[in-house]
C-alpha positions as CSV (number, residue, x, y, z in Angstrom):
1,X,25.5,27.5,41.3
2,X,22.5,25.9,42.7
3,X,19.3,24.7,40.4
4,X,17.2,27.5,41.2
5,X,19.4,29.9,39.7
6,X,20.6,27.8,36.7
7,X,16.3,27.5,36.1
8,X,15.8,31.8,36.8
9,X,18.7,32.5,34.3
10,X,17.4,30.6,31.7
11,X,14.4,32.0,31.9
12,X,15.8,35.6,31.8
13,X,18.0,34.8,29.1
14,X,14.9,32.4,27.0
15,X,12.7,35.7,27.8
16,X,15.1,38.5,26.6
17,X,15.5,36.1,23.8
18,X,11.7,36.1,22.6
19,X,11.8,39.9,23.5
20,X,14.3,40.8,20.7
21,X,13.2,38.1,18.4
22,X,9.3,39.2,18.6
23,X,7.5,38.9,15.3
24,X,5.4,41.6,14.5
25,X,1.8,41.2,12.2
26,X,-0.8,43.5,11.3
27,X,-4.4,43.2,10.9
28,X,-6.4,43.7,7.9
29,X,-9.9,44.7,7.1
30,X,-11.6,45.2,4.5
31,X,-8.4,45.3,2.3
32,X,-6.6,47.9,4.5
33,X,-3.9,46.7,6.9
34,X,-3.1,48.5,10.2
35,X,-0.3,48.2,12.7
36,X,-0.3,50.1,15.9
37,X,-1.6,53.8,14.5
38,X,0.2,52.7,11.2
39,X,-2.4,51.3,7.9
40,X,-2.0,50.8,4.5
41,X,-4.1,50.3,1.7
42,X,-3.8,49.5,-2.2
43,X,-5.8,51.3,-5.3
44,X,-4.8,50.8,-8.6
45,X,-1.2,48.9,-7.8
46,X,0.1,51.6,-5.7
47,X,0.1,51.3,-2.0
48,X,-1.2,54.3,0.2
49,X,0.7,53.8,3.5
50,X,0.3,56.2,6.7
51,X,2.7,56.4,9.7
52,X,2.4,58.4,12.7
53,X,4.3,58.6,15.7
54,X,8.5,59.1,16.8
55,X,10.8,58.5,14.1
56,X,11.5,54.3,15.3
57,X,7.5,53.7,15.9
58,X,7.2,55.4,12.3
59,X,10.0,53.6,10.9
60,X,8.3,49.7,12.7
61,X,4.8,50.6,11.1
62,X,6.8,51.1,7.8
63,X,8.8,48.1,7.9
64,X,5.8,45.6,8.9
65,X,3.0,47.4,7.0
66,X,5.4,47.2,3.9
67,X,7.3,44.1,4.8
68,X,6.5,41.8,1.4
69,X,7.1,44.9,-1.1
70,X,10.6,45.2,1.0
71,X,11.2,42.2,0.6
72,X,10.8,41.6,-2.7
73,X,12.7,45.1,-3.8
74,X,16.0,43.5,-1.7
75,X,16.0,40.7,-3.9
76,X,16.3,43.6,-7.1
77,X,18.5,45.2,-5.8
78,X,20.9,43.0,-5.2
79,X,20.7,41.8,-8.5
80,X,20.7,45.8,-9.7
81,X,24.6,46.4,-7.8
82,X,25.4,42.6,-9.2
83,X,24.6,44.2,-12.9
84,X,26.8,47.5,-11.5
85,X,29.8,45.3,-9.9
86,X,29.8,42.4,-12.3
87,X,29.3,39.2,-11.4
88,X,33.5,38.2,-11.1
89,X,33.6,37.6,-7.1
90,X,36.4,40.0,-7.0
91,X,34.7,42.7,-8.3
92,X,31.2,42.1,-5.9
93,X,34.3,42.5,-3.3
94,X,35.2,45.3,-4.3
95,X,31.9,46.7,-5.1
96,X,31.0,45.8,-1.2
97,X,33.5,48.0,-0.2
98,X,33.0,50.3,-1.8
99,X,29.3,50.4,-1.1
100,X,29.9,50.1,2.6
101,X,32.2,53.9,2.9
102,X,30.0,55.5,1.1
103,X,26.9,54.4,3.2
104,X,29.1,55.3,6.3
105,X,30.4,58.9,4.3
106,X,26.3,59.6,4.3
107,X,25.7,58.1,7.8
108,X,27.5,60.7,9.4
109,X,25.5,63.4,8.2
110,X,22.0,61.7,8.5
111,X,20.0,63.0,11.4
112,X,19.5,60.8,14.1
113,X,15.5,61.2,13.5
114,X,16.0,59.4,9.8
115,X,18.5,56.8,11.3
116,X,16.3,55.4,14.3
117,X,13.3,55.2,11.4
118,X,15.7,53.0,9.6
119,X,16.4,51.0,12.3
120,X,12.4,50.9,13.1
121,X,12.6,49.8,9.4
122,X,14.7,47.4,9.8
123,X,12.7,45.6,12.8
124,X,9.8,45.4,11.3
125,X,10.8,44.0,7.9
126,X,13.6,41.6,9.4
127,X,16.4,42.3,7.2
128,X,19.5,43.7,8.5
129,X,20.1,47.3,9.0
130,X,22.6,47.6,6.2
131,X,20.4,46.2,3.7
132,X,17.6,48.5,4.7
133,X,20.3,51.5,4.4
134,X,21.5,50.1,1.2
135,X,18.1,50.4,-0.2
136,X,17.2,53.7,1.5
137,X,20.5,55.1,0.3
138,X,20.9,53.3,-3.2
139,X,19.4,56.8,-4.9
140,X,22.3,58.6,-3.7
141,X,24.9,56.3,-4.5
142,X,24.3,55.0,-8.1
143,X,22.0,57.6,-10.0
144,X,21.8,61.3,-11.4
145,X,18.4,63.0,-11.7
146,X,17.2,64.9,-14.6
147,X,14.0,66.6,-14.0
148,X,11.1,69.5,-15.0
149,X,9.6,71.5,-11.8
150,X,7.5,74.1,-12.3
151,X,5.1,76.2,-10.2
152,X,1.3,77.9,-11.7
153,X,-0.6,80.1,-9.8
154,X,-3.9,82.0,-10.4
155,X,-6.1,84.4,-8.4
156,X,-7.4,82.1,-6.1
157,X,-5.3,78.8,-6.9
158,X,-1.5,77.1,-7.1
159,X,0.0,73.5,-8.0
160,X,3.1,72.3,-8.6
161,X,3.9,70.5,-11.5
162,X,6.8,67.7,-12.1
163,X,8.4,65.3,-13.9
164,X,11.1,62.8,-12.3
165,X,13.7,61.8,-15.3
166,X,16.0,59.4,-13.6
167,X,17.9,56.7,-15.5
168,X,17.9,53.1,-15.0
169,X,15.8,52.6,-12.2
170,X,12.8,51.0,-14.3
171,X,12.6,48.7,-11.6
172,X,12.0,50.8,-9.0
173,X,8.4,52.4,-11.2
174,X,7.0,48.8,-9.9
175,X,7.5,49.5,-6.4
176,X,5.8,52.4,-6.2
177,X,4.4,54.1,-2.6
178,X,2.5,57.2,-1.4
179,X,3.6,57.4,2.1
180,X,1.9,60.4,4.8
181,X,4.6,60.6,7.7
182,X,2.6,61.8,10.6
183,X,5.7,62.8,12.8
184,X,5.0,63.6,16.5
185,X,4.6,67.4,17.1
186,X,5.6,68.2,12.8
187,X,3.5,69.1,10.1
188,X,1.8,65.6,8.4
189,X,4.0,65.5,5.5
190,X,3.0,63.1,1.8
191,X,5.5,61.9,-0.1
192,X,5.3,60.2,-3.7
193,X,8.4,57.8,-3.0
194,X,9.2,54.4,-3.9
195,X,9.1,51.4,-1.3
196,X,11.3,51.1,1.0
197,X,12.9,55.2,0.2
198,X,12.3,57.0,2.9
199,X,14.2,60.3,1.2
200,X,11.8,62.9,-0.5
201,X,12.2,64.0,-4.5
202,X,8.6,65.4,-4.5
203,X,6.0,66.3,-1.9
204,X,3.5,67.7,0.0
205,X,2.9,68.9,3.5
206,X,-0.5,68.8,5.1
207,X,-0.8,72.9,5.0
208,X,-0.2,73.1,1.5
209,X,3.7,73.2,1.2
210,X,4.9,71.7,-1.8
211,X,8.4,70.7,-2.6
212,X,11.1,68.5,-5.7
213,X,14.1,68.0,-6.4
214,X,16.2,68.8,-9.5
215,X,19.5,67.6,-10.6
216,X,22.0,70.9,-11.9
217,X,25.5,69.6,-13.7
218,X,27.0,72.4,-12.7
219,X,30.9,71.8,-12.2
220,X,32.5,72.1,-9.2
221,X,36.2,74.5,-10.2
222,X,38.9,72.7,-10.4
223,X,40.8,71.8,-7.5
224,X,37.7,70.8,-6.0
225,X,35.3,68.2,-5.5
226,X,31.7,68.2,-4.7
227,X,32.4,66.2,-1.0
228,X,33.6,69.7,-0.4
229,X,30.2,71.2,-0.3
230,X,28.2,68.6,0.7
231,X,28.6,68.9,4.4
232,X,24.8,68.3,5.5
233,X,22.4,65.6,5.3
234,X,21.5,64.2,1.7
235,X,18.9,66.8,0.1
236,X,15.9,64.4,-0.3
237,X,16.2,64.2,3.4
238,X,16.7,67.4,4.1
239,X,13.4,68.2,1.9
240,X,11.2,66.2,4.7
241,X,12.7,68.0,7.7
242,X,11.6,71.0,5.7
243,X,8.6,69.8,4.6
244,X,7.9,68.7,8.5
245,X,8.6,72.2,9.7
246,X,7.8,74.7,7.2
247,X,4.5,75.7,5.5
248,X,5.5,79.6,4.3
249,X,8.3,80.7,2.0
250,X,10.6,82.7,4.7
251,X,10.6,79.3,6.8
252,X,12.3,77.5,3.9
253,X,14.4,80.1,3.7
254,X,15.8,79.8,7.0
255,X,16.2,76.0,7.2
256,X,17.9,76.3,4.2
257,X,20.4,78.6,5.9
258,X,23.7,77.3,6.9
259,X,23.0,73.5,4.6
260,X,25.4,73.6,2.2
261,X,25.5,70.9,-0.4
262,X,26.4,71.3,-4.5
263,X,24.6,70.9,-7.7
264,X,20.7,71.1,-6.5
265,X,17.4,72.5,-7.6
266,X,14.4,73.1,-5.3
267,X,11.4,74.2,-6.3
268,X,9.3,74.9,-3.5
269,X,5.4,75.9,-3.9
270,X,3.8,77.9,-0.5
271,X,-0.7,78.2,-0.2
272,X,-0.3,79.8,2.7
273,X,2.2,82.6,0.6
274,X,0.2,82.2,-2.7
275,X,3.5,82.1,-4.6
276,X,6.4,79.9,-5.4
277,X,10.0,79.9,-5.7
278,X,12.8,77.8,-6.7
279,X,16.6,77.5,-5.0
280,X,19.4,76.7,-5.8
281,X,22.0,75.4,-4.2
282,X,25.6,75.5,-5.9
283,X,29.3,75.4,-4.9
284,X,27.5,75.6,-0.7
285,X,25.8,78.5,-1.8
286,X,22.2,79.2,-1.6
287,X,20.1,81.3,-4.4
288,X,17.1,82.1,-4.0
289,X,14.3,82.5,-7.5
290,X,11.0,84.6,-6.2
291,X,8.2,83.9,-8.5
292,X,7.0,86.7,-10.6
293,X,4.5,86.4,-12.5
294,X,2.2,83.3,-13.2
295,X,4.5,80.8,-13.2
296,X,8.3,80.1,-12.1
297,X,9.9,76.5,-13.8
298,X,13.2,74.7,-14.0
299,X,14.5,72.2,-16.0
300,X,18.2,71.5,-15.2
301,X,19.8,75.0,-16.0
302,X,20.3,77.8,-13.1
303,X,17.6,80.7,-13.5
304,X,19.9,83.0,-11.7
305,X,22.1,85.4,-13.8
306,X,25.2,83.7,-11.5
307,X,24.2,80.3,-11.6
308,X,23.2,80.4,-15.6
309,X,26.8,82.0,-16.4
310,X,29.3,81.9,-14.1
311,X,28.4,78.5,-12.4
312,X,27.3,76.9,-16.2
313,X,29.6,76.4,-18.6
314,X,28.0,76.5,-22.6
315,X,27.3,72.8,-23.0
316,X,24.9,72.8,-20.1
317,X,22.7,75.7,-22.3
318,X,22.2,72.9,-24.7
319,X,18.7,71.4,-26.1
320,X,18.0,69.3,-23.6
321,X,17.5,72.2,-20.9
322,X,16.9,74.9,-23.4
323,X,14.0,73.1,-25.7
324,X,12.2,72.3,-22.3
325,X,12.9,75.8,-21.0
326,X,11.2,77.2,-24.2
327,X,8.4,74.4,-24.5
328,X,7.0,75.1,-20.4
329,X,7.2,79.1,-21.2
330,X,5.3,78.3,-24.7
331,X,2.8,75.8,-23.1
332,X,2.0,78.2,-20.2
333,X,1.1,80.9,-22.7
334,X,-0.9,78.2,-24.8
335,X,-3.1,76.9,-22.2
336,X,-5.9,78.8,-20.3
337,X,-5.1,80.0,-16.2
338,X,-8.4,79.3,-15.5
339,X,-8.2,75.5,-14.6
340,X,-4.6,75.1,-13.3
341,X,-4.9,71.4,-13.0
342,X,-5.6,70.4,-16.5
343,X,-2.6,73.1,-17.3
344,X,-0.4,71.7,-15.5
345,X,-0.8,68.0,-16.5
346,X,-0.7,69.3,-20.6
347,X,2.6,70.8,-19.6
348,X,4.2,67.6,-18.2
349,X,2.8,65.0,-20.2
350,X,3.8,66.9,-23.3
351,X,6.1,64.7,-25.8
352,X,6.6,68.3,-27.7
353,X,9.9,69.4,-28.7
354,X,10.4,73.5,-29.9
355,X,8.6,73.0,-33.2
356,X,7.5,69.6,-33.6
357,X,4.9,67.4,-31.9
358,X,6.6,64.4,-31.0
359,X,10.3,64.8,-30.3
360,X,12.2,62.3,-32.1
361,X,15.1,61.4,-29.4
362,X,13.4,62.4,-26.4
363,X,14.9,65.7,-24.9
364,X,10.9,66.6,-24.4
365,X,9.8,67.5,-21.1
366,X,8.0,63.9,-20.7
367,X,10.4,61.6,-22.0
368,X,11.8,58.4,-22.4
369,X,13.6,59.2,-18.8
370,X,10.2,60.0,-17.1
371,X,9.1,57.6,-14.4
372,X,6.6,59.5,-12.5
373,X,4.6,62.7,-13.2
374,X,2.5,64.1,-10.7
375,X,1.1,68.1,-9.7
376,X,0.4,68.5,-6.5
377,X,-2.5,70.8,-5.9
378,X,-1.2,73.4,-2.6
379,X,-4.6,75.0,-2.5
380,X,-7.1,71.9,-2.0
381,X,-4.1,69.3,-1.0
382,X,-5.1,67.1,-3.5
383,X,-2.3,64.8,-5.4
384,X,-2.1,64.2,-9.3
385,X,0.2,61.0,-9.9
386,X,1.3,58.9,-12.6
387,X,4.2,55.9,-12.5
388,X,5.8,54.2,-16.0
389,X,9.3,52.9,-16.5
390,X,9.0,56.0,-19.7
391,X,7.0,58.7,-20.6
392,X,5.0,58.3,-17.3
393,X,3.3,61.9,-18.2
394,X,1.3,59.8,-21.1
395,X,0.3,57.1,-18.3
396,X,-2.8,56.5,-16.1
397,X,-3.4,59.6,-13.7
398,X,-4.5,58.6,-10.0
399,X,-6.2,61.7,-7.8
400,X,-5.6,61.4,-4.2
401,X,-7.0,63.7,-1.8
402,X,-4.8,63.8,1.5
403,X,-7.2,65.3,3.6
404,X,-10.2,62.0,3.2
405,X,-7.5,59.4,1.6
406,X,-10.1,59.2,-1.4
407,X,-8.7,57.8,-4.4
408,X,-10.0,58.1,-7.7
409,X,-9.4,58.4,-11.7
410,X,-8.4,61.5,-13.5
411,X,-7.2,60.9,-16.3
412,X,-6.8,57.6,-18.3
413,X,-3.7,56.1,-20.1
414,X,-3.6,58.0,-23.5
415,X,-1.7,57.3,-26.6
416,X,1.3,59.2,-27.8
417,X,3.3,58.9,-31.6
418,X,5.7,59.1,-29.3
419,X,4.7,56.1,-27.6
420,X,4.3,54.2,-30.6
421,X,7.8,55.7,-31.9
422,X,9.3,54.5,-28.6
423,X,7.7,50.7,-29.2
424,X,9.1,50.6,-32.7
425,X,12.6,51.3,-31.0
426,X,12.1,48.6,-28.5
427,X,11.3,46.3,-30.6
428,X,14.0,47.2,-32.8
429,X,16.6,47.3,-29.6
430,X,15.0,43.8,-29.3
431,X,15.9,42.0,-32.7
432,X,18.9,43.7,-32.5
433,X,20.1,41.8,-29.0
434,X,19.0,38.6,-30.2
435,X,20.5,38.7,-33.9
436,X,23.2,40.6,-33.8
437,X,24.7,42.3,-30.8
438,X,27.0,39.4,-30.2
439,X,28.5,39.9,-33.4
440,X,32.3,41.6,-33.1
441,X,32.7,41.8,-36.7
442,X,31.2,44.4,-38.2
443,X,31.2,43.9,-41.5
444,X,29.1,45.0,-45.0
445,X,27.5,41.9,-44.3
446,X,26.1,43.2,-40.5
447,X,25.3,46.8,-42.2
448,X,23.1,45.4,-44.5
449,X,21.4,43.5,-42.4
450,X,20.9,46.4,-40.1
451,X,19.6,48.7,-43.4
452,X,17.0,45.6,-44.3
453,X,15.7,45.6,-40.7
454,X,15.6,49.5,-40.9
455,X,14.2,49.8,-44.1
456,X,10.9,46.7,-43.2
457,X,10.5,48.5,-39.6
458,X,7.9,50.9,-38.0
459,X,10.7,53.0,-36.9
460,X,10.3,56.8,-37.1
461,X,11.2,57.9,-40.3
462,X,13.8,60.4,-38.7
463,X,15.2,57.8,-37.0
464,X,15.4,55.2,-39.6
465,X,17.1,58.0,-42.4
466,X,19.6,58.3,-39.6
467,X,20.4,54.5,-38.8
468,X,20.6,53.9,-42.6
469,X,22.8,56.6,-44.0
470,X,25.4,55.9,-40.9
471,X,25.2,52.2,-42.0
472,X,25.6,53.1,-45.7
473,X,28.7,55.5,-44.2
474,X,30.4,52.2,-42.9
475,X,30.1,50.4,-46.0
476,X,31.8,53.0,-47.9
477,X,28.7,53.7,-50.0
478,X,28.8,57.4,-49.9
479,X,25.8,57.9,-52.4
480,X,23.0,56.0,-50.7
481,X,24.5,57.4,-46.9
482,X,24.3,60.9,-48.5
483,X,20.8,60.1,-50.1
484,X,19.3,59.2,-46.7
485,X,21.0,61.7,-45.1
486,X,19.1,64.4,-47.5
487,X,15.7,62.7,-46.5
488,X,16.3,62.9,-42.9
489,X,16.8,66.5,-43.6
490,X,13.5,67.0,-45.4
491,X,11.5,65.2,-42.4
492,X,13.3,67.3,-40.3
493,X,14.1,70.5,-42.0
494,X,14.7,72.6,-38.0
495,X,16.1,69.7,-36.8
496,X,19.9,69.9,-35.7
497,X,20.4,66.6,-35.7
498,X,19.6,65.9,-39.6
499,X,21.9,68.2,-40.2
500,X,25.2,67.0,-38.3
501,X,24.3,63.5,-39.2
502,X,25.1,64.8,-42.9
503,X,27.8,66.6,-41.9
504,X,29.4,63.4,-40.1
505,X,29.4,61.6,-43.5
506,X,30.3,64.8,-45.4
507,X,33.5,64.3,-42.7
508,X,33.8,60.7,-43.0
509,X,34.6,60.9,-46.8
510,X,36.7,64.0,-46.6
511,X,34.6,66.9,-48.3
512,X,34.5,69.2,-46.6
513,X,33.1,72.3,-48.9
514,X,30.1,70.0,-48.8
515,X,30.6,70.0,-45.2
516,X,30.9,73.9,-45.3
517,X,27.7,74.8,-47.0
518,X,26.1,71.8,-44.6
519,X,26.5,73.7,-41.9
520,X,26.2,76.8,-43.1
521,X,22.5,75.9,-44.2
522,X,22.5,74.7,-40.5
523,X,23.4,77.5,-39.1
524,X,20.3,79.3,-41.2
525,X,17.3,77.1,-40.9
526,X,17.8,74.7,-37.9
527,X,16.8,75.7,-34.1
528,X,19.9,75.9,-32.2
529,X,20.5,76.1,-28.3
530,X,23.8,78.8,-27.6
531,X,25.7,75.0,-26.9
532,X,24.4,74.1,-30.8
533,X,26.2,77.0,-32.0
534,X,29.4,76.9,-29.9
535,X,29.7,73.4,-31.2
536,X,28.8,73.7,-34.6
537,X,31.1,76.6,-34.9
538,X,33.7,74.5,-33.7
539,X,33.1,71.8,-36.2
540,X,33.1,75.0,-39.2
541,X,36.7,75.6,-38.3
542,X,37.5,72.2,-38.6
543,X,36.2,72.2,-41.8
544,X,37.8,74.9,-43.0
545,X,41.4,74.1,-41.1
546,X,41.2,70.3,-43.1
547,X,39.9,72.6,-46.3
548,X,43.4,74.1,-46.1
549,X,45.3,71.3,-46.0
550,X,43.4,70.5,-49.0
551,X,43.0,73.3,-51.6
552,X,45.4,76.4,-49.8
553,X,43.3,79.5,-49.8
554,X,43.5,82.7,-47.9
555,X,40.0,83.0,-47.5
556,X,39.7,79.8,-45.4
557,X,42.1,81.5,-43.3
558,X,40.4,84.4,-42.8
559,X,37.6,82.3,-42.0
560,X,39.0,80.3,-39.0
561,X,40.2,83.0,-37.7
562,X,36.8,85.1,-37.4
563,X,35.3,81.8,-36.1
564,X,38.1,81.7,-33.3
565,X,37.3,84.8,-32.2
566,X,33.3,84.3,-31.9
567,X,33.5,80.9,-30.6
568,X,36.0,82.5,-27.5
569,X,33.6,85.2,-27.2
570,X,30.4,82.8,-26.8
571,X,32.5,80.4,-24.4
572,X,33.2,83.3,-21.9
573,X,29.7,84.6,-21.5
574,X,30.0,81.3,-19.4
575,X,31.6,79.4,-16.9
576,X,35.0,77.8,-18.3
577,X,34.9,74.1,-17.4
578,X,38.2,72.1,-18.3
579,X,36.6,70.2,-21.1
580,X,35.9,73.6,-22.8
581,X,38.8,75.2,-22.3
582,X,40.5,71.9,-23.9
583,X,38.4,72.4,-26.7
584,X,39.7,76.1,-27.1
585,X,42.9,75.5,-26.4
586,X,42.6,72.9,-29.8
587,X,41.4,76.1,-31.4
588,X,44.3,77.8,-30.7
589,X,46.8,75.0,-31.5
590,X,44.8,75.8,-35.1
591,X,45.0,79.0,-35.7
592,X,48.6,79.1,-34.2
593,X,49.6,77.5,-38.0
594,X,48.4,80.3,-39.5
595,X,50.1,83.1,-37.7
């Protein structure tokens, strides 16, 4: 090979080598940063990014506009699968592996539009595709959803109202990101996301199509598994290629027409139709919820007659769907119709639960789960936002109008006895790492200390009664556990809880006609969800079954068998999951002694 060529090749090869190996920058001005038709800017902690183009040029602007945030949230979440896989080398192994099939199980049914956006991603940001996928599909691989949607309208106006409850992603409420996908030849689409997820929970298109996501724990029957039905493209994708193609009601019908995926809600808010509805999509089948009236909400219980009894079995109809069910339908009747935005935010940023103000252990529609709040306003395309590691409906509330990119305040930070309840906790969860968590032996010694913390603290006086009588329970001190137990109830005289944590120390030293009349006074004063009572009924029998074995009378015989009967009654109004019908077939192993 003579010089000449030897010099051209290299050339060729040192040229396609700066060609793949380009770094990318942006400009900035004036605080905003642009790339190619790409910019982003930052108000109040929360970057406002905008992409526009084919899915890879969206995907570049992304990945170099957001490069440092990226960055950064690789670095936590490496440490967040370390914390899931242990740090044993054998088990980060293992944990790889894992990790890697399941990002290949949801490759295959990603659209090829989201993949080359990845890879765009990827590009711009210089990490490796798999680390941007891990991040992009880390949602979908590690956490469950628990959520409130709901859906106002008035003559001339509709929003959409929700809360995101999601578990052990604190981290990700400090990477939050507004991102407007301007997709070539699709409807401008804005999604309230997280850096570096591309997937949609909530948003809004740019003609007034709103759309979230909730979690519904409806089993699969046995035999089954929920792979079976989830045959299409993970749903917070599949919300932007609606989102980017629909703007009326009977469009998101049809793209929702042969997807077929298990254990969703979608609420779906329509200007254009002046009305809302919500979907759900169980077992591959697809339910739709017209709204009726002024308002159509979910929490994480089916709506449908099918989905609320023969999909859900009695423990999902329990408080923590039920009280928020009741709460939204209260709250909507409460507030005026007249100004649907300040509705709506006093409906998700309420800390209410049934009958009292400030729920005690958090099964309120803003909770100690919620790590954004936000109502998106269809008929002006406005957005309402707030982001918190909890009780993000009591946080600062940003307004963001989509059509001018203007950002201003709405509402400020306010405080909550919740909030203040939720501190004490911390603090106590706090002291209790440091002083005693590493302590195996639990002894009267480790009790009392826990009653002197309890006793000193600013904890909720619900929840310090309750830590205090179950540490006087352990230390065999059935006067003092009993004597808290009764003060609990008289803070909380509706509240279930009071109640069973009475009965469990009623159980604990074996008397159980107290136990009885406990729940029999349960049964009359406190609020109970149809799970409360199929439970609660349960533990009756039980009482009366070890009563039996006590003091032999044929009343208490009488007695189990009536509650046999109701309890298989209330469980069959409902689906019959394996774990209930173990918990009836126990039943029946007790009233089989007595035949």
């Amino acid at each position: 090979m003579n010089i000449k060529k030897i010099v051209l090749i290299s050339i060729y090869l040192l040229s396609s080598l700066l060609l793949f190996s380009q770094e990318y920058s942006y400009k900035e001005k004036n605080g905003v940063r642009t790339f190619h038709e790409g910019s982003v800017f930052t108000k109040e902690g929360v970057p406002f990014l905008t992409v526009k183009g084919e899915s890879y040029e969206m995907g570049l602007q992304y990945g170099v506009l957001m490069k440092d945030q990226i960055l950064k949230l690789d670095v936590k979440i490496d440490s967040i699968v370390e914390s899931f896989a242990g740090k044993f080398f054998l088990k980060k192994w293992i944990a790889n592996k894992v990790l890697k099939a399941k990002i290949r199980k949801i490759e295959k049914r990603m659209p090829k539009e989201f993949i080359e956006e990845l890879e765009g991603m990827a590009e711009g940001c210089e990490l490796n595709l798999r680390e941007v996928k891990t991040i992009a599909y880390f949602p979908q691989l590690f956490f469950d959803i628990s959520c409130t949607s709901f859906v106002l309208k008035n003559e001339h106006e509709i929003v959409h109202g929700r809360n995101l409850d999601w578990p052990n992603i604190e981290i990700f409420t400090h990477y939050p990101l507004i991102v407007n996908y301007h997709r070539k030849g699709k409807i401008p689409t804005s999604i309230l996301t997280f850096v570096s997820y591309p997937g949609a929970y909530t948003g809004m298109n740019h003609n007034g199509l709103s759309m979230s996501i909730n979690m519904n724990d409806c089993p699969v029957p046995e035999g089954k598994k929920s792979s079976d039905y989830n045959t299409d493209m993970p749903i917070p994708y599949k919300l932007r290629q609606v989102m980017e193609n629909a703007d009326e009601l009977s469009e998101v019908d049809e793209l929702f027409k042969n997807y077929s995926t298990h254990a969703w809600f979608i609420t779906v808010g329509s200007k254009k139709d002046h009305s809302g509805a919500i979907y759900e999509l169980t077992r591959g089948e697809f339910i739709k919820n017209e709204m009726k009236n002024n308002m159509i909400a979910v929490t994480n219980l089916s709506l449908s007659d099918k989905g609320r009894y023969k999909y859900s079995p009695i423990n999902m109809h329990g408080d923590s769907n039920i009280a928020r069910e009741n709460k939204l339908k209260e709250l909507n009747k409460k507030w005026d119709n007249k100004d649907l935005t300040e509705k709506a935010y006093q409906m998700i940023s309420s800390t209410e639960y049934y009958h009292l103000q400030h729920d005690p252990y958090y099964i309120a529609i803003n909770n100690d789960m919620t790590v954004k709040s936000c109502i998106m306003d269809n008929t002006n395309n406005k957005i309402y936002f707030s982001y918190a590691e909890q009780l993000a409906g009591l946080g600062q509330f940003l307004e963001y109008d989509i059509s001018t990119q203007k950002i201003s305040l709405f509402k400020e930070a306010k405080t909550s006895q919740t909030q203040i309840d939720l501190n004490s906790k911390l603090a106590y969860y706090k002291w209790y790492r440091k002083n005693l968590s590493k302590k195996k032996k639990h002894d009267n010694k480790y009790y009392l200390a826990l009653i002197n913390y309890a006793k000193n603290s600013t904890l909720e006086a619900a929840y310090k009664y309750k830590l205090i009588a179950n540490c006087y329970t352990n230390i065999k001190n059935q006067d003092k556990a009993l004597e808290f137990a009764n003060k609990y109830i008289e803070n909380r005289p509706k509240y279930n809880s009071a109640y069973t944590t009475k009965i469990n120390i009623l159980n604990n030293f074996e008397d159980y006609k107290a136990v009885i009349s406990t729940i029999d006074e349960m049964l009359e004063h406190a609020i109970l969800s149809p799970a409360d009572q199929f439970y609660t009924k349960i533990d009756l029998l039980k009482a009366y079954d070890k009563l039996q074995s006590q003091t032999p009378e044929q009343k208490n015989i009488k007695e189990i068998k009536q509650l046999a009967k109701e309890i298989k009654e209330e469980a069959n109004k409902y689906f019959l999951a394996k774990w209930i019908k173990k918990d009836l077939s126990k039943i029946d192993e007790i009233v089989t002694k007595y035949n």
